[in-house]
C-alpha positions in Angstrom: -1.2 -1.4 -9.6 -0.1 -4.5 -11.0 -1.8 -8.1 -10.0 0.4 -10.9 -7.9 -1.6 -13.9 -8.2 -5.5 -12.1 -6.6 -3.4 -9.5 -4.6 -2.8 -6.3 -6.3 0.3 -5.3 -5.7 2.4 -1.7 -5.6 5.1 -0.9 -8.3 8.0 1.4 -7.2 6.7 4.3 -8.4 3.2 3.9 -7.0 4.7 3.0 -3.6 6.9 5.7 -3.8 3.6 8.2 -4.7 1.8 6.7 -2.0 4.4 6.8 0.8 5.0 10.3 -0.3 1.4 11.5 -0.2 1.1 10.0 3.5 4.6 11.5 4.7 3.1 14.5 4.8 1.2 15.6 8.4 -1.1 18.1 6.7 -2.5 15.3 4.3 -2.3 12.6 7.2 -5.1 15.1 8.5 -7.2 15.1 5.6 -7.4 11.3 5.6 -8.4 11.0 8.9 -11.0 13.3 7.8 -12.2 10.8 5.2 -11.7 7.8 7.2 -15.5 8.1 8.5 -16.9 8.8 5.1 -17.1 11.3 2.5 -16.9 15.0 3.1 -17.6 18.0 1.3 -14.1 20.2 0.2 -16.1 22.8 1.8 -16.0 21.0 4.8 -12.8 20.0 4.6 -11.5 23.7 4.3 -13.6 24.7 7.2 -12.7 21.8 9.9 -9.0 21.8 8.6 -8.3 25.3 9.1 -6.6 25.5 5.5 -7.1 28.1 2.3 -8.7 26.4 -0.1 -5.7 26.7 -2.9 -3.8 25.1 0.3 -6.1 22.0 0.6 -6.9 21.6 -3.1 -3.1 21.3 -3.5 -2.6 18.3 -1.2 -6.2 16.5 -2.7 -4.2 16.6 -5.5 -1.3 14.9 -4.2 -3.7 12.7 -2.7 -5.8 11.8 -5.5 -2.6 11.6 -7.4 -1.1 8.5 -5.6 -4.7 6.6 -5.7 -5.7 7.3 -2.0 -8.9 9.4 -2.7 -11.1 9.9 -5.4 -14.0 12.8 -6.1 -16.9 13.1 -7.4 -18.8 16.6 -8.3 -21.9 17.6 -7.4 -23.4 20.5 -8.6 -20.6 23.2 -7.5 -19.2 21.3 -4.8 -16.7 18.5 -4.8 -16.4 15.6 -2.7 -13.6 13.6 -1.7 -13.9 10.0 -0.1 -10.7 7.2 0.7 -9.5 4.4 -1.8 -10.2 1.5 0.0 -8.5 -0.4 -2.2 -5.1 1.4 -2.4 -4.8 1.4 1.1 -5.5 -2.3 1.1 -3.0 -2.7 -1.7 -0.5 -0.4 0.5 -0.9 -3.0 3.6 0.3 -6.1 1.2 3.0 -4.2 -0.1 4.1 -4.0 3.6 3.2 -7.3 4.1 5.3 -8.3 1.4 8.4 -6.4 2.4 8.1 -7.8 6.4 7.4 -11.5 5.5 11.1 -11.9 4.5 13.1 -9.6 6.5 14.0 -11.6 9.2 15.8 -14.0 6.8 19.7 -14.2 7.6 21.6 -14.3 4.9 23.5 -16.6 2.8 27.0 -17.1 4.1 29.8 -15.6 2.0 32.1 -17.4 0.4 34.8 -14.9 -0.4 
């Protein structure tokens, strides 16, 4: 993430990573998951309904594009949101709406 005066702000390929990660409806799941706190994977594979190689695959993808994090204890792993991704997501957005409303120039061909 790059900083725009105090707001961080996407790059193209982190947008694209992130708009990727939440395209998909299996991984749009999981975050609902998180969105009340962290969970346990094993939690995860058991309320989800999902293999374990199926769930670890789209963490990854998840992790990946900044929108969770882990953190290991003992044998288990836990997975919790990015706050701040998401955060940095919304002014993306923001960014993109504030101008696209503007007419353009006329041309002068």
């Amino acid at each position: 993430m790059q900083e725009q005066g105090d707001t961080p702000t996407l790059t193209t390929d982190q947008a694209s990573a992130v708009l990727k990660a939440l395209a998909d409806a299996t991984r749009q799941r999981i975050l609902l998951q998180l969105k009340s706190g962290e969970r346990c994977v094993c939690d995860l594979t058991g309320d989800l309904n999902l293999a374990q190689s199926k769930l670890s695959f789209h963490l990854r993808v998840l992790k990946d594009a900044g929108l969770v994090a882990d953190r290991q204890s003992g044998r288990w792993i836990y997975y919790r949101l990015q706050p701040q991704t998401i955060v940095t997501l919304e002014n993306w957005l923001i960014d993109l709406r504030r101008n696209c409303e503007t007419a353009a120039a006329p041309c002068t061909n």
